[in-house]
C-alpha positions as CSV (number, residue, x, y, z in Angstrom):
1,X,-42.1,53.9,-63.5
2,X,-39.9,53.0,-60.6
3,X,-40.2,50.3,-57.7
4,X,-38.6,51.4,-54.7
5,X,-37.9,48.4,-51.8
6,X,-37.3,49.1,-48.2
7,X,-36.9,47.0,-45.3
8,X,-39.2,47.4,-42.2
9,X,-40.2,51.2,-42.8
10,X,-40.7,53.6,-45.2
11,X,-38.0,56.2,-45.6
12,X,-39.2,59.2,-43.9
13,X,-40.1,62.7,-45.4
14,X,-42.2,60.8,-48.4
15,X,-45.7,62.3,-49.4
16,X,-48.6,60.4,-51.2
17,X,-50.5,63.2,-51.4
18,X,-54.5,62.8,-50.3
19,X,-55.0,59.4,-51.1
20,X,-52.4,56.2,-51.3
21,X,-52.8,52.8,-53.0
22,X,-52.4,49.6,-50.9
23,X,-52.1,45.9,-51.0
24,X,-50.2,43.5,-48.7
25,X,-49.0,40.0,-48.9
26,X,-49.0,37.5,-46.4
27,X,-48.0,33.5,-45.4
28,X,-52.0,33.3,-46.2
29,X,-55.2,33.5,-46.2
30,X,-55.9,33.0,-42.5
31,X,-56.2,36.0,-40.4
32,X,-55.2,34.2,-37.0
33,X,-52.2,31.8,-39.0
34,X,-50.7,33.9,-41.4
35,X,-48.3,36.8,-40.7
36,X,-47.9,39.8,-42.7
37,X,-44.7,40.2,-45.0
38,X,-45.0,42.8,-47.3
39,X,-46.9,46.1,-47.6
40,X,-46.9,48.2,-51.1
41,X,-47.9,51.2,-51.6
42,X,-48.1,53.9,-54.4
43,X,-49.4,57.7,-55.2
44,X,-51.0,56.9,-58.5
45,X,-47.5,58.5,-59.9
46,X,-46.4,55.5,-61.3
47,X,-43.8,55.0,-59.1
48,X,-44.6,52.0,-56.4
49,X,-43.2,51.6,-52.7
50,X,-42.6,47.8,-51.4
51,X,-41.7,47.5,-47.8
52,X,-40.7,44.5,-46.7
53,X,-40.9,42.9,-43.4
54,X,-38.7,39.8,-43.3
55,X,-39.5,39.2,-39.3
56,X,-41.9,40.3,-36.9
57,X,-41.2,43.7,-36.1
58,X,-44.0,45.9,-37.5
59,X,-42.8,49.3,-35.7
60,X,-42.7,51.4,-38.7
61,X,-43.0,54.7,-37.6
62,X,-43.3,56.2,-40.9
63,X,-45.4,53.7,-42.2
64,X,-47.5,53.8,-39.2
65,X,-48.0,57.3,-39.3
66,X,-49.2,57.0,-43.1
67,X,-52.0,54.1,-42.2
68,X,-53.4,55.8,-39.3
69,X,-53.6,59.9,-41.4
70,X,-57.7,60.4,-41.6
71,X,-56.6,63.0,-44.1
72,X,-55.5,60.1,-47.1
73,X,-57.9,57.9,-48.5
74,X,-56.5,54.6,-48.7
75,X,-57.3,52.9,-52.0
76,X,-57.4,48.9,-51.6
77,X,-58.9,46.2,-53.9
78,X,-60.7,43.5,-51.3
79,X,-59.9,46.4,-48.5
80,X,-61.6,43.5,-46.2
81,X,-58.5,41.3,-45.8
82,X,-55.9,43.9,-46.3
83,X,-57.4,46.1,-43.3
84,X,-57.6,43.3,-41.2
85,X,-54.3,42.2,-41.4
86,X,-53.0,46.0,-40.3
87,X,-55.6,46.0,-37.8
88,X,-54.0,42.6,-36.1
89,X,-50.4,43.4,-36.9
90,X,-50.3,47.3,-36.7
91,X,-53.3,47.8,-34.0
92,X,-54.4,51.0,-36.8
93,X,-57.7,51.3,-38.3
94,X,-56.9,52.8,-41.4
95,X,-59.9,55.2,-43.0
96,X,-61.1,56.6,-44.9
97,X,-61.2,53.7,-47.0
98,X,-62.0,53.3,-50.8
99,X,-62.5,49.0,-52.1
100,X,-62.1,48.6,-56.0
101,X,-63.7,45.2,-55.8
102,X,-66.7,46.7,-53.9
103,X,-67.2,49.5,-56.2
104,X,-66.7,46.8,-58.9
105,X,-69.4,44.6,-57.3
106,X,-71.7,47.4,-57.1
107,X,-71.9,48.6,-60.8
108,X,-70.0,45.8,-63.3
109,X,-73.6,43.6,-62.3
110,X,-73.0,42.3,-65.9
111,X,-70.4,40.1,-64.9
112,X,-69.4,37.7,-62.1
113,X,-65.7,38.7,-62.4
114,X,-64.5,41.2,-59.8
115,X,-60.8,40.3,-59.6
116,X,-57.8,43.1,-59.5
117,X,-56.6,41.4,-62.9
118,X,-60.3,41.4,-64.4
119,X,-60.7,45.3,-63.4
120,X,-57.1,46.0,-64.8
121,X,-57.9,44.1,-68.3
122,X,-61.9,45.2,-68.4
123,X,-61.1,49.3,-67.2
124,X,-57.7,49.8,-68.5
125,X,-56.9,47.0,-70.8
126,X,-54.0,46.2,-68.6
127,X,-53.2,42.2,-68.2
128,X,-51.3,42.1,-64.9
129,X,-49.4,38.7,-64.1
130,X,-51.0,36.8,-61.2
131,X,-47.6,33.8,-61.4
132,X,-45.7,35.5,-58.6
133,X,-48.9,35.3,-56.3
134,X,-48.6,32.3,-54.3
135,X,-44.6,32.5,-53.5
136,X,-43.1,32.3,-50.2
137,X,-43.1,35.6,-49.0
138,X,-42.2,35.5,-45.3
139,X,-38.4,34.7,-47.0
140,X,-35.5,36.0,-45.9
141,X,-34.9,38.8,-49.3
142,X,-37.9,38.7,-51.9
143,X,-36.6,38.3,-55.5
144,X,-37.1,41.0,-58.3
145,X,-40.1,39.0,-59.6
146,X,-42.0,39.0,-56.7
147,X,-41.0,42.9,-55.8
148,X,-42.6,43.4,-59.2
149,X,-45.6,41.5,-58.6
150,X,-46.0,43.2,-55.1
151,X,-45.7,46.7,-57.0
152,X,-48.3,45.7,-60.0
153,X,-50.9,45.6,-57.1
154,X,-51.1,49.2,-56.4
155,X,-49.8,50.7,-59.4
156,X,-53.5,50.9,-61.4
157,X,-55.4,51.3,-58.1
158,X,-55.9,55.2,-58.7
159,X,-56.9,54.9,-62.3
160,X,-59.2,52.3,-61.8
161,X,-60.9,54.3,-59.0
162,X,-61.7,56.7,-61.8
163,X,-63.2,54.4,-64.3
164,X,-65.7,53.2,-61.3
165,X,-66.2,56.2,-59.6
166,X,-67.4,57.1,-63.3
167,X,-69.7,54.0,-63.5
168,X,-71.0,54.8,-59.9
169,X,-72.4,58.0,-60.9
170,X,-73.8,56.8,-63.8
171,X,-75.3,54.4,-62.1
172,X,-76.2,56.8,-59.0
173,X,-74.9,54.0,-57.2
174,X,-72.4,56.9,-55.1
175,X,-73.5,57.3,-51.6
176,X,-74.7,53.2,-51.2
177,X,-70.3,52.8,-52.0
178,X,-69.6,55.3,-49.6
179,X,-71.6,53.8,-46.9
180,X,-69.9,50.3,-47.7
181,X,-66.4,51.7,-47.5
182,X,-66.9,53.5,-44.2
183,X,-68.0,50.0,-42.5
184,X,-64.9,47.9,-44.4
185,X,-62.9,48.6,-41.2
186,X,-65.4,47.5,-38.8
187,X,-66.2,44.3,-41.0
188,X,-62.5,43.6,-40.7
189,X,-62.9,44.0,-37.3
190,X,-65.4,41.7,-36.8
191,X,-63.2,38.9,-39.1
192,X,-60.6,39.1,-36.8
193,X,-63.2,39.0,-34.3
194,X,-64.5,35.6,-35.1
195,X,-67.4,36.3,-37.6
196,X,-65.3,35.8,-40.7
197,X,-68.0,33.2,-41.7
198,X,-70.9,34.1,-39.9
199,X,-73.6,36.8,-41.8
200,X,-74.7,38.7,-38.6
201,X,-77.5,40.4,-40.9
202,X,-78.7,37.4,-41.8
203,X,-82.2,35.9,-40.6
């Protein structure tokens, strides 16, 4: 395994192949507030990608070009927030889209537990380190922990698509997933719309 960190871009020339894991980390929660700092990415090779943005400039031609390809699936795990915040920072909706927690959600109805480190322990019997989670990363240079925190986010993203695209079929539960992934980027759209709270399908 390898953790590669760049500032502001990706380096050009890379290739993820058809479908890329990624995960982003932010000031917070809040859509409007919080700016993005760091976006991560990784083939499913093992080898992770953290690029860091330490100020506002979100140009990133490489990167840019990457999130906007409709030819690579990009694998997330709560797609939701993490599409919103590159629609509001990057102005790309990415797609096609793929949501471990909504795949999760869909066939693991046994339990109430839907989190990246409950996936990772439950489908891979991987325990990932959440400690690094809540650290300040709109600083200046990130530290080595929190680069390794930021890469353990994408690194199982492949593998656990397997494992629930597995259950799916089982559960013939396929197509209702696909339909959810391909509205994620307009639900994010609508969050950074104003209906983060609001159900517009409810009564």
């Amino acid at each position: 395994m390898s953790i590669s960190y760049h500032r502001g871009d990706l380096p050009a020339g890379l290739s993820f192949g058809d479908s890329v894991a990624i995960d982003s980390e932010t000031m917070g929660l809040d859509l409007q507030r919080d700016r993005l700092c760091v976006i991560q990415l990784s083939a499913g090779d093992g080898n992770a990608h953290v690029v860091h943005f330490p100020d506002r400039d979100y140009r990133a031609p490489n990167l840019r070009a990457l999130l906007g390809d409709h030819r690579v699936t990009k694998l997330f795990h709560f797609a939701r927030f993490d599409l919103a915040m590159i629609q509001r920072h990057f102005g790309i909706v990415c797609a096609p889209v793929y949501c471990t927690k909504v795949a999760s959600k869909l066939v693991r109805t046994n339990t109430d537990r839907h989190g990246l480190k409950d996936l990772c322990r439950d489908l891979l019997g991987i325990e990932l380190s959440k400690q690094q989670q809540t650290s300040d990363w709109g600083a200046a240079t990130l530290s080595e922990e929190q680069i390794a925190y930021a890469a353990s986010d994408v690194l199982h993203l492949h593998a656990l698509r397997a494992k629930l695209d597995a259950l799916l079929d089982r559960e013939g539960r396929r197509p209702l997933a696909e339909a959810c992934f391909s509205f994620l980027p307009i639900r994010a759209a609508l969050d950074l719309a104003g209906w983060d709270e609001e159900d517009i399908f409810a009564h």
